[in-house]
C-alpha positions as a Markdown table, in Angstrom:
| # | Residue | x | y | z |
|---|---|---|---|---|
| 1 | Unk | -91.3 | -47.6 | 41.2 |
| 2 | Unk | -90.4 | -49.5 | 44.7 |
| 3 | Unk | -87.1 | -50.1 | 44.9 |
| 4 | Unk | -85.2 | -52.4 | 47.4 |
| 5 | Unk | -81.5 | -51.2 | 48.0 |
| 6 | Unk | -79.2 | -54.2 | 48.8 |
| 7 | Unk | -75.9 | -52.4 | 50.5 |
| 8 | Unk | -73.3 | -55.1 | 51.4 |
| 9 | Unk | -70.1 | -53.5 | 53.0 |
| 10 | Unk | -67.1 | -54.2 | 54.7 |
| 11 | Unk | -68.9 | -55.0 | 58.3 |
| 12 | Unk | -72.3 | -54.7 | 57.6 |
| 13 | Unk | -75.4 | -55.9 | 55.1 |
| 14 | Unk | -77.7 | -52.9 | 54.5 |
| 15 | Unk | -81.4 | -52.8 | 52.8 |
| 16 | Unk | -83.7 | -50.1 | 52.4 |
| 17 | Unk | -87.2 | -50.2 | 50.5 |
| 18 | Unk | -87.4 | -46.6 | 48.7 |
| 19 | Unk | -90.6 | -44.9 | 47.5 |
| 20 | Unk | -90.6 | -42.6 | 44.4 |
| 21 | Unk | -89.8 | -39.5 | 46.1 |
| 22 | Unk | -86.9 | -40.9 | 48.3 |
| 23 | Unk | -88.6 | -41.5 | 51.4 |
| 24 | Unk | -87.5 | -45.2 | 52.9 |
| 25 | Unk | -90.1 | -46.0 | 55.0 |
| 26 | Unk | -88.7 | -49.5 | 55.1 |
| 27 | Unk | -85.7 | -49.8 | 56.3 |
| 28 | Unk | -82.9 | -52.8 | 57.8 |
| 29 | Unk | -79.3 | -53.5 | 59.1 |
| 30 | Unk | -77.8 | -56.1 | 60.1 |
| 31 | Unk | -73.8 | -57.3 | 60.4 |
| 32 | Unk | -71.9 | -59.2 | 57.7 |
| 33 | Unk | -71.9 | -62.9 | 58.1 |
| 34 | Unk | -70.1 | -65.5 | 56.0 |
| 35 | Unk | -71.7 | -68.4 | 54.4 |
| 36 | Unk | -75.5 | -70.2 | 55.0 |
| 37 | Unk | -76.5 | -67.9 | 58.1 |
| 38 | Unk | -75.6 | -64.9 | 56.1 |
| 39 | Unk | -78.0 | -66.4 | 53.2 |
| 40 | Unk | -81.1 | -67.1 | 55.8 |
| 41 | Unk | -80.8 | -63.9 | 57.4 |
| 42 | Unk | -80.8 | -62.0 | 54.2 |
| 43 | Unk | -83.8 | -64.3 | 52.5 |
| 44 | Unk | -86.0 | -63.4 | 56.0 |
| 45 | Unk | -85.1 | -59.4 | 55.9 |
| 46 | Unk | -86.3 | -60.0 | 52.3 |
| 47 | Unk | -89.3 | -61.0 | 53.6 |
| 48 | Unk | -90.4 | -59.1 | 56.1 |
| 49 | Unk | -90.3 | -55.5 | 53.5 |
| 50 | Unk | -93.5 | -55.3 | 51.1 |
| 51 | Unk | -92.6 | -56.8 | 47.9 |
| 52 | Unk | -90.7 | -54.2 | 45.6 |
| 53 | Unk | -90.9 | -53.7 | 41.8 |
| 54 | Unk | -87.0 | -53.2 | 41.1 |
| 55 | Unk | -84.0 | -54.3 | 43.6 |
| 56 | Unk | -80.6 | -52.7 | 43.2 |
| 57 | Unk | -77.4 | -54.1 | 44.5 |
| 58 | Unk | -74.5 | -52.6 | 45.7 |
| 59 | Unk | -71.0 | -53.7 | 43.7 |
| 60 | Unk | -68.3 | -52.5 | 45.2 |
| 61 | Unk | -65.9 | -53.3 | 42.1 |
| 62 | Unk | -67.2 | -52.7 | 38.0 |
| 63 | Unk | -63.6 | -53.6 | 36.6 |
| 64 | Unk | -62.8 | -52.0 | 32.8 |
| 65 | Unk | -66.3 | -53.2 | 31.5 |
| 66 | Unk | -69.3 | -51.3 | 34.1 |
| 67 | Unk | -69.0 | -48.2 | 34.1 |
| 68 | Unk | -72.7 | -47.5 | 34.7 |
| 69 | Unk | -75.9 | -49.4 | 36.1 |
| 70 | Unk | -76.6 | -52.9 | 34.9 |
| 71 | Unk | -79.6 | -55.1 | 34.6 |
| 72 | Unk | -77.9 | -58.1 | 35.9 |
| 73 | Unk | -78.8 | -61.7 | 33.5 |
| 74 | Unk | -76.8 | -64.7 | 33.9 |
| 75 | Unk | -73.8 | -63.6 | 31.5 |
| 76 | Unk | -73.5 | -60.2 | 34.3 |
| 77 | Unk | -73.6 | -62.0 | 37.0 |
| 78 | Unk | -70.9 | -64.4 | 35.3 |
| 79 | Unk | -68.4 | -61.1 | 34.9 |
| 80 | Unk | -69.2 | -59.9 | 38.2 |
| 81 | Unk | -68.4 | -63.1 | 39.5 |
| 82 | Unk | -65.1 | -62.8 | 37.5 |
| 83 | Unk | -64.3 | -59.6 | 39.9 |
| 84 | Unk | -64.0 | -61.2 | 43.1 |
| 85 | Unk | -60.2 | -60.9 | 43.5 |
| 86 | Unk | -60.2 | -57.4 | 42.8 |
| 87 | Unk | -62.4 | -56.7 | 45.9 |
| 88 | Unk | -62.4 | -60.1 | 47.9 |
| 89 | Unk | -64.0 | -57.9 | 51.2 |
| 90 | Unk | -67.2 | -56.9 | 49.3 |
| 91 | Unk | -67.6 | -58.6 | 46.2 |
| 92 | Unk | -68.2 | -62.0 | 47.3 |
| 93 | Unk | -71.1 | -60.3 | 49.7 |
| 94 | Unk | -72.4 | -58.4 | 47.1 |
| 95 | Unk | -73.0 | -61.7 | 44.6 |
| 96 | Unk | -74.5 | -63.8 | 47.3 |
| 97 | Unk | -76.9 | -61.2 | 47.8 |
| 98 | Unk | -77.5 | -61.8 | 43.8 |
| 99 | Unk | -78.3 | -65.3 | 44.0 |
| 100 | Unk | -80.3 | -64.9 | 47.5 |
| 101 | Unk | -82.8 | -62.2 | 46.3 |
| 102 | Unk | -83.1 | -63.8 | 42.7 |
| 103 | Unk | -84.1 | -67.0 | 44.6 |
| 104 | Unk | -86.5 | -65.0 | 46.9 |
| 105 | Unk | -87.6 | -62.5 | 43.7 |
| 106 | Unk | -87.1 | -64.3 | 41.0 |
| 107 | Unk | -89.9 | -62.2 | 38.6 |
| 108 | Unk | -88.0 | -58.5 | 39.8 |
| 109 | Unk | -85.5 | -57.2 | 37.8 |
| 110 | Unk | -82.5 | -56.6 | 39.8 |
| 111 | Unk | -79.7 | -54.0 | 39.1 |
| 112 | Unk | -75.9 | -54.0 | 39.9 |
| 113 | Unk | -75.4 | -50.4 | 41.0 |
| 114 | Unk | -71.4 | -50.1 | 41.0 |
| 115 | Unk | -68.9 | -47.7 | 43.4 |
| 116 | Unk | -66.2 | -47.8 | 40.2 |
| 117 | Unk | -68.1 | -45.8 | 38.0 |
| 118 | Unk | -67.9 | -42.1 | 39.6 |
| 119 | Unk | -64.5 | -42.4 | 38.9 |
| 120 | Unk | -64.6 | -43.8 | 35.2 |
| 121 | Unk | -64.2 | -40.1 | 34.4 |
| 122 | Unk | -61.2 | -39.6 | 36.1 |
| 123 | Unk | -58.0 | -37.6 | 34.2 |
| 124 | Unk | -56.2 | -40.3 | 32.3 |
| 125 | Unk | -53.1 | -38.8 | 34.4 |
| 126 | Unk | -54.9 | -39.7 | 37.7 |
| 127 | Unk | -55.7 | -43.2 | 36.5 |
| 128 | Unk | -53.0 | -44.4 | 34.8 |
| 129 | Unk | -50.3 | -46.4 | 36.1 |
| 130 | Unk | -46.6 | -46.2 | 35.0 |
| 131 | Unk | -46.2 | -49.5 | 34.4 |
| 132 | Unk | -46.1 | -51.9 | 31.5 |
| 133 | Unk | -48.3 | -50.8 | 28.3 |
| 134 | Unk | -48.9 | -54.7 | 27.8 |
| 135 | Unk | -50.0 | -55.1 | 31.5 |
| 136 | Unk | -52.4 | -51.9 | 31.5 |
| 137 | Unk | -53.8 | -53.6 | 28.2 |
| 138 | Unk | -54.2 | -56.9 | 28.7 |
| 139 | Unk | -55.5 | -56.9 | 32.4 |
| 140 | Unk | -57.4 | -53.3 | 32.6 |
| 141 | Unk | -54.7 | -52.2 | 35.6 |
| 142 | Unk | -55.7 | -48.5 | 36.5 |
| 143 | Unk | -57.0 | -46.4 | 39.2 |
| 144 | Unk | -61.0 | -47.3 | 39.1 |
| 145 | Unk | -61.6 | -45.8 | 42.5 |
| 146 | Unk | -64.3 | -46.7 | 45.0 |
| 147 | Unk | -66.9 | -45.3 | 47.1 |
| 148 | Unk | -68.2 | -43.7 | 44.6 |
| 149 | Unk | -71.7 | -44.2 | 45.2 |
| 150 | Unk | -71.2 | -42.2 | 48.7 |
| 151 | Unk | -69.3 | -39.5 | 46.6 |
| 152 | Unk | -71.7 | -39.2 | 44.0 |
| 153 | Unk | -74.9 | -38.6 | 46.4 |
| 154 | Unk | -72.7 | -36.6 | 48.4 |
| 155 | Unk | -71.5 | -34.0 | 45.3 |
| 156 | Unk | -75.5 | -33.2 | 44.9 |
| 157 | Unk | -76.0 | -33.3 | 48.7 |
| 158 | Unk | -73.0 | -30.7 | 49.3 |
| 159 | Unk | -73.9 | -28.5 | 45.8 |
| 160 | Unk | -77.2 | -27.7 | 47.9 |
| 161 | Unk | -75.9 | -26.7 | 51.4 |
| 162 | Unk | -72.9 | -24.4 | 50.5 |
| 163 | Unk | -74.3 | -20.8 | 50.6 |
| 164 | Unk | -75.1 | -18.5 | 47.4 |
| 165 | Unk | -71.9 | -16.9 | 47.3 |
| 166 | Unk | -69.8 | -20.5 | 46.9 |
| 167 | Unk | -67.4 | -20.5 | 43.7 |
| 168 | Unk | -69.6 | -21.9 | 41.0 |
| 169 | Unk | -66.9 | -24.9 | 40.7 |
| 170 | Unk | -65.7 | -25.5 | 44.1 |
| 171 | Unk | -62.5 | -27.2 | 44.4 |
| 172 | Unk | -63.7 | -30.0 | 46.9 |
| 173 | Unk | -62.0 | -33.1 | 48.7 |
| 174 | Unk | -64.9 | -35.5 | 49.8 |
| 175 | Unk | -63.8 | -37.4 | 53.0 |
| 176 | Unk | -65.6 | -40.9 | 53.3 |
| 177 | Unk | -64.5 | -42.4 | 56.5 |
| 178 | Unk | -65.4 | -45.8 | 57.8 |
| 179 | Unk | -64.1 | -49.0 | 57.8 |
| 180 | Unk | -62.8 | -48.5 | 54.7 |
| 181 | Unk | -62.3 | -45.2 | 54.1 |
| 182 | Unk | -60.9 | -42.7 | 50.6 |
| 183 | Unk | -60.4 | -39.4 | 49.7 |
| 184 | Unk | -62.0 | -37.7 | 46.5 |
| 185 | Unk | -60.6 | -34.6 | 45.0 |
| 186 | Unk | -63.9 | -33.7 | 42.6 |
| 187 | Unk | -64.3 | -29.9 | 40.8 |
| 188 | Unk | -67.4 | -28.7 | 39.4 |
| 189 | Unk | -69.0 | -31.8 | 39.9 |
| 190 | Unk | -66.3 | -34.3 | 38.4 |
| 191 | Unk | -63.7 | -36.4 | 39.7 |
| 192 | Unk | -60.1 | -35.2 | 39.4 |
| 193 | Unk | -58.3 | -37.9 | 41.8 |
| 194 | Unk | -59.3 | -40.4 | 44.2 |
| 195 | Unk | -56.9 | -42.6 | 46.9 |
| 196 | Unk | -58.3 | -46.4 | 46.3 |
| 197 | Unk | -56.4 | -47.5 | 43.2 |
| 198 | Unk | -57.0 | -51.3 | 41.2 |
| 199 | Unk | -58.4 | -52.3 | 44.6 |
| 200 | Unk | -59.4 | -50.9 | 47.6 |
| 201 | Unk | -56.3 | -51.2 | 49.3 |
| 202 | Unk | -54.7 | -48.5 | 48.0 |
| 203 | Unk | -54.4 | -45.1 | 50.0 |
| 204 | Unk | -55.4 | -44.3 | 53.7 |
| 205 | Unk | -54.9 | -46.7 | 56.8 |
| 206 | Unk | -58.6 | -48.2 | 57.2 |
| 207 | Unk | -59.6 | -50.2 | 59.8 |
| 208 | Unk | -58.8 | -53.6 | 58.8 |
| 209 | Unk | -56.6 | -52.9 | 55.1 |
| 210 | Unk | -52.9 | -51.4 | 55.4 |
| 211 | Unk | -53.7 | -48.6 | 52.7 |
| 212 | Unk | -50.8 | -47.9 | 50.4 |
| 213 | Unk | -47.4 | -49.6 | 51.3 |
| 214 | Unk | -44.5 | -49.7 | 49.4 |
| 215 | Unk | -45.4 | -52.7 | 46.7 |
| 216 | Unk | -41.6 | -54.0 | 47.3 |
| 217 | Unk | -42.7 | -55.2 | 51.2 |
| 218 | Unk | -45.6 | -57.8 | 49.4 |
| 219 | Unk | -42.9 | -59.2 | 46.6 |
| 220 | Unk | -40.3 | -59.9 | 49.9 |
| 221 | Unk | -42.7 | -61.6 | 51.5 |
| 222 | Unk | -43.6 | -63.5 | 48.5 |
| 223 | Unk | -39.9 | -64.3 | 47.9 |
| 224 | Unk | -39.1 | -65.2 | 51.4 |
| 225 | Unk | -41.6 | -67.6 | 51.4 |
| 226 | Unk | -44.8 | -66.2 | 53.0 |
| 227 | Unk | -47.5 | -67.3 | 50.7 |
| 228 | Unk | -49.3 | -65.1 | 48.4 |
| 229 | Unk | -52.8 | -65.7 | 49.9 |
| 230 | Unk | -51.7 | -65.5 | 53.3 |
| 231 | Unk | -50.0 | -61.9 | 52.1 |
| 232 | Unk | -53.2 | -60.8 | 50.6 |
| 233 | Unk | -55.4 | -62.2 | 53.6 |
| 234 | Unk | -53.2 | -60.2 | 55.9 |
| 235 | Unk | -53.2 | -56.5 | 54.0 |
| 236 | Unk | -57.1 | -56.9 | 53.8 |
| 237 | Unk | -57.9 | -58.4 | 57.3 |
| 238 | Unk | -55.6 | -57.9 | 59.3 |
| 239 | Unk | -53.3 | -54.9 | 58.5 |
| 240 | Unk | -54.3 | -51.0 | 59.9 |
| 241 | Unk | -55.7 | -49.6 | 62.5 |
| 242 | Unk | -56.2 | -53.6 | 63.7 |
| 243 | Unk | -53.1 | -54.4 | 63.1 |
| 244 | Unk | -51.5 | -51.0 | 65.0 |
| 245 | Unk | -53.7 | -51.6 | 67.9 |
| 246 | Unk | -55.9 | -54.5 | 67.5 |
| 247 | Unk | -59.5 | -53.2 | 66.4 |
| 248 | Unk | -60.4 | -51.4 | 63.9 |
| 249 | Unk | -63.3 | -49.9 | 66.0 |
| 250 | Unk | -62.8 | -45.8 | 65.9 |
| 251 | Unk | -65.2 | -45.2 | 69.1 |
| 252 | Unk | -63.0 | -48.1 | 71.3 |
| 253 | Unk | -60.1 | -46.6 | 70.2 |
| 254 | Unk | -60.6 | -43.1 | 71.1 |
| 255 | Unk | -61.9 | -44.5 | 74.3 |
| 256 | Unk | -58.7 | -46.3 | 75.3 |
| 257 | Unk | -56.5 | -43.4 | 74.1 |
| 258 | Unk | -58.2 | -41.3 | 76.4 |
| 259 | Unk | -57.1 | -43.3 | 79.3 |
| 260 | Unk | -53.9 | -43.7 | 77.8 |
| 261 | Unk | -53.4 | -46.3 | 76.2 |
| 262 | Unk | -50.5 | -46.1 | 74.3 |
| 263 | Unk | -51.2 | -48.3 | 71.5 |
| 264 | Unk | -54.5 | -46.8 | 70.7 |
| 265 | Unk | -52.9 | -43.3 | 70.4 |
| 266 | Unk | -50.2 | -44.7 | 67.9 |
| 267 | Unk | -53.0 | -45.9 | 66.0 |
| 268 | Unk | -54.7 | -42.7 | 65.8 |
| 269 | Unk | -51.4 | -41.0 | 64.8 |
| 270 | Unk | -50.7 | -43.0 | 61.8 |
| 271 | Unk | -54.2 | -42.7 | 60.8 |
| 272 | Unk | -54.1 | -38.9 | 61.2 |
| 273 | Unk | -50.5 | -38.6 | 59.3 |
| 274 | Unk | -51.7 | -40.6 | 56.1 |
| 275 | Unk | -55.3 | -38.7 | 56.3 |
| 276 | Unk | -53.7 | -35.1 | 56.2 |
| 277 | Unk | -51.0 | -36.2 | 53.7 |
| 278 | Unk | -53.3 | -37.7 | 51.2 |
| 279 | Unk | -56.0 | -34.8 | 51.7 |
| 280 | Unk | -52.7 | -32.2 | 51.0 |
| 281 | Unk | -52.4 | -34.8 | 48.4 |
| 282 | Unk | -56.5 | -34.5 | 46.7 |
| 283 | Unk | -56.3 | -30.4 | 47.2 |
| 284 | Unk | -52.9 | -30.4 | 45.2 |
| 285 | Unk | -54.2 | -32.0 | 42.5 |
| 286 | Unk | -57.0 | -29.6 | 42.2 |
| 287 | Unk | -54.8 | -27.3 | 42.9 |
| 288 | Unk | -56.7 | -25.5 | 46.2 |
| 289 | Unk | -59.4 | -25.7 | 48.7 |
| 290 | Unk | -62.8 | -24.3 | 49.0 |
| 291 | Unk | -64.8 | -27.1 | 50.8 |
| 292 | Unk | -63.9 | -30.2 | 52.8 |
| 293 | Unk | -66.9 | -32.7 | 53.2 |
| 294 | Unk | -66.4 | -35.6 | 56.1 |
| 295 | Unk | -69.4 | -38.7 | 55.0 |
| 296 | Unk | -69.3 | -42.2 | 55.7 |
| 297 | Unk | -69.5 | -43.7 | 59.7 |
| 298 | Unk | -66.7 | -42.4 | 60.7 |
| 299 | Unk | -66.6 | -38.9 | 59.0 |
| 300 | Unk | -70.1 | -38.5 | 60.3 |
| 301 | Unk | -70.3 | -39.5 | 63.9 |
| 302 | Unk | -66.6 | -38.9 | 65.1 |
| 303 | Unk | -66.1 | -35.1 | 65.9 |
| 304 | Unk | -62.7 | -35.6 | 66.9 |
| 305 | Unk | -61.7 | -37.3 | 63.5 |
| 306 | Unk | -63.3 | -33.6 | 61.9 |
| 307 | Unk | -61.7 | -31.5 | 63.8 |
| 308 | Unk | -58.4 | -33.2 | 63.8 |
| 309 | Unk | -58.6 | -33.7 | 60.3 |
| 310 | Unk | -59.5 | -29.7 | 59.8 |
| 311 | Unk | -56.6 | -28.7 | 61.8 |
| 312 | Unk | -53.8 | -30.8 | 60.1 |
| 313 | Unk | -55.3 | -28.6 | 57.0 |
| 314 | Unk | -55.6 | -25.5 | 58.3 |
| 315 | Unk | -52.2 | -24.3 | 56.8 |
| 316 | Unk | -55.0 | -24.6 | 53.4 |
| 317 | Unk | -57.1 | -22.4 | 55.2 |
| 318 | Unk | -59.4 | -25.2 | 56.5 |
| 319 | Unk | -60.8 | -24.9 | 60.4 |
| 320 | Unk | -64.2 | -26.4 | 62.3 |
| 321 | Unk | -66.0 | -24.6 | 64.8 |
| 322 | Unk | -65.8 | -26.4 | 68.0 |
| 323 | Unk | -69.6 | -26.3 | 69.5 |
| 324 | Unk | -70.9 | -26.6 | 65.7 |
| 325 | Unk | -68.7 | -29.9 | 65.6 |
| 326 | Unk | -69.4 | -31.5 | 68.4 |
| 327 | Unk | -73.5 | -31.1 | 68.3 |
| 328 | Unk | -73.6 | -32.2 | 64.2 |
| 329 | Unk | -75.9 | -34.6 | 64.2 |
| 330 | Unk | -77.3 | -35.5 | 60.0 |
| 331 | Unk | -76.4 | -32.6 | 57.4 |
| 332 | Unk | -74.0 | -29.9 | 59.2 |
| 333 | Unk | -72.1 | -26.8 | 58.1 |
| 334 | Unk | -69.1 | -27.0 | 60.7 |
| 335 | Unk | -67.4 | -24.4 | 59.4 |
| 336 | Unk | -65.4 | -22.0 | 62.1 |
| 337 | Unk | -66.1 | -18.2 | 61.5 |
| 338 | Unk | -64.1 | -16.7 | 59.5 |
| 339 | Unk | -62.4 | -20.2 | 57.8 |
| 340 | Unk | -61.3 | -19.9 | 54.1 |
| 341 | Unk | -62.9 | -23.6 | 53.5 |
| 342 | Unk | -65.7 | -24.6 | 54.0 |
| 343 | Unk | -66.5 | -27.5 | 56.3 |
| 344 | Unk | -69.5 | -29.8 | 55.8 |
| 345 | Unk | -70.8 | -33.1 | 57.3 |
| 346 | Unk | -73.2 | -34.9 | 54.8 |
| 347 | Unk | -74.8 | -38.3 | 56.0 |
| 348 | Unk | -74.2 | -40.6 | 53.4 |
| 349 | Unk | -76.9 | -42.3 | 51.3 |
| 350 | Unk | -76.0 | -45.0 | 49.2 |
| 351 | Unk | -79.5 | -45.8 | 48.9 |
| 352 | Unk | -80.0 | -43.1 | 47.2 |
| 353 | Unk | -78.0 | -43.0 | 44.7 |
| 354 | Unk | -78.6 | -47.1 | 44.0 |
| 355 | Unk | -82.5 | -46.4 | 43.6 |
| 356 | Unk | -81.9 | -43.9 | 41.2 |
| 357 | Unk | -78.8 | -45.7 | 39.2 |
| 358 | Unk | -81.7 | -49.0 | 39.4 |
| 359 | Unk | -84.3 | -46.4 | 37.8 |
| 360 | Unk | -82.1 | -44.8 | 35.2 |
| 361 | Unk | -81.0 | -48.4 | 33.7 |
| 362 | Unk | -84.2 | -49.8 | 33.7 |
| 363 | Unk | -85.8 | -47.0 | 32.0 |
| 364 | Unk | -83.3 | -47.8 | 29.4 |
């Protein structure tokens, strides 16, 4: 079975057209556009890949009812559509891919592949909120968790390069940094805690989203007369590193700060003190360390966001080797000699993991 992967994120629209054994011999990227353009450009990347026999689609948010892969029909695509203002930076990509690629395939089956159900085996005391019973009920309020797609193809990924002599159920925290980024504290394979909560706000300061702030700053605004939308537009599109030093771009701002720009290294600071705080946080709750994985854009191509990263933890016993860092290029063991955790760098592959979540459901 061919399957087209449809991978809308944050900033960008990814496909990839994947054979039976993995290989993507097709592949195409493009930036995220609102509205008509977006639909055109999609429909003619479509177009130009050989005709698949299965599509699978990204969603970033499953809510209390997906907690697996879904052949999408009208009534799924009704509930995803029901989702929006749970994750209203990807969800509205991810359904107008739906309706493009059903207009442009409209005899292929296509399957919602979501990044909420890794985590749909989390502890109930990781996902629960301590709030109202009748709120938790009545509107599904817990920690769903996101990226899970990345972190799912990445436990596998990291299972096969830690050597022979790795504890049998490592006690891992799964970095995936880009512009959004979370933390994953997974043992033996399963999901123990995670940093995005109900949304993907919640947790460490991404590019364009605050991350967690206290929920009391959001209600004062609200009662001082800042409208609600214009509070929700601002913690998703114009709150971290953005907001701290007006881009969210991790390569621009490690180029300013090394000439000095004052702004830039602020930014880098507060995104360094909530990283290291919420990866004490994901080792704590599995109680130790024995490997730290760094996936996603960021955690793959930025050496300096490893190795600072490493070093805020090395009081865990975490610690990169300097040449192995900086020449990682794909899979990489970064590991310094001698460090009590080990260090990986696993190129992240969503596609993947969609192909093989679009294979498993329709062989249902």
């Amino acid at each position: 079975m061919r399957v087209l992967t449809i991978n809308p994120g944050s900033s960008s629209l990814k496909l990839a057209l994947l054979d039976e054994d993995g290989t993507a011999p097709h592949r195409a990227e493009a930036p995220i556009e609102s509205g008509a353009r977006e639909g055109e450009r999609l429909a003619a990347m479509v177009a130009d890949l050989p005709r698949p026999d299965a599509v699978g689609l990204r969603f970033v948010h499953g809510g209390p009812d997906f907690a697996g892969p879904v052949v999408v029909d009208d009534a799924v695509a009704e509930r995803l559509r029901g989702l929006v203002d749970l994750a209203p930076l990807h969800q509205p990509h991810s359904l107008y891919a739906l309706g493009e690629v059903r207009r442009a395939l409209p005899d292929v089956p296509v399957v919602a592949c979501f990044d909420t159900a890794f985590h749909a085996g989390l502890p109930d005391e990781a996902s629960t909120y301590a709030i109202p019973g009748e709120w938790r009920e009545r509107y599904g309020l817990r920690r769903y968790g996101f990226h899970g797609l990345s972190y799912a193809y990445a436990v596998r990924r990291t299972a096969e390069l830690l050597p022979p002599d790795a504890p049998s159920e490592p006690r891992t925290v799964l970095c995936h940094l880009g512009s959004g980024a979370s933390l994953a504290a997974v043992r033996g394979g399963r999901p123990v805690d995670t940093t995005m909560g109900f949304t993907p706000l919640e947790g460490l300061v991404m590019a364009s989203r605050a991350g967690s702030v206290d929920p009391g700053i959001p209600l004062w605004l609200i009662d001082h007369g800042v409208p609600p939308k214009e509070v929700s537009d601002a913690l998703e599109n114009r709150s971290g590193l953005t907001a701290l030093a007006g881009t969210g771009d991790m390569r621009e701002l490690r180029e300013r700060a090394g000439r000095g720009d004052r702004a830039a290294s602020f930014a880098l600071d507060v995104y360094h003190h909530r990283l290291r705080a919420c990866a004490a946080a994901m080792a704590a709750s599995l109680g130790g360390l024995d490997v730290l994985v760094f996936t996603g854009g960021v955690g793959e191509h930025d050496p300096e966001t490893r190795r600072r990263a490493a070093a805020d933890l090395a009081f865990l016993g975490a610690a990169v080797d300097g040449e192995a860092n900086a020449a990682a290029r794909g899979d990489a063991d970064v590991t310094a000699p001698g460090a009590a955790v080990r260090s990986l760098v696993v190129t992240a592959r969503e596609d993947l993991e969609i192909a093989a979540g679009t294979r498993a459901a329709l062989a249902r």
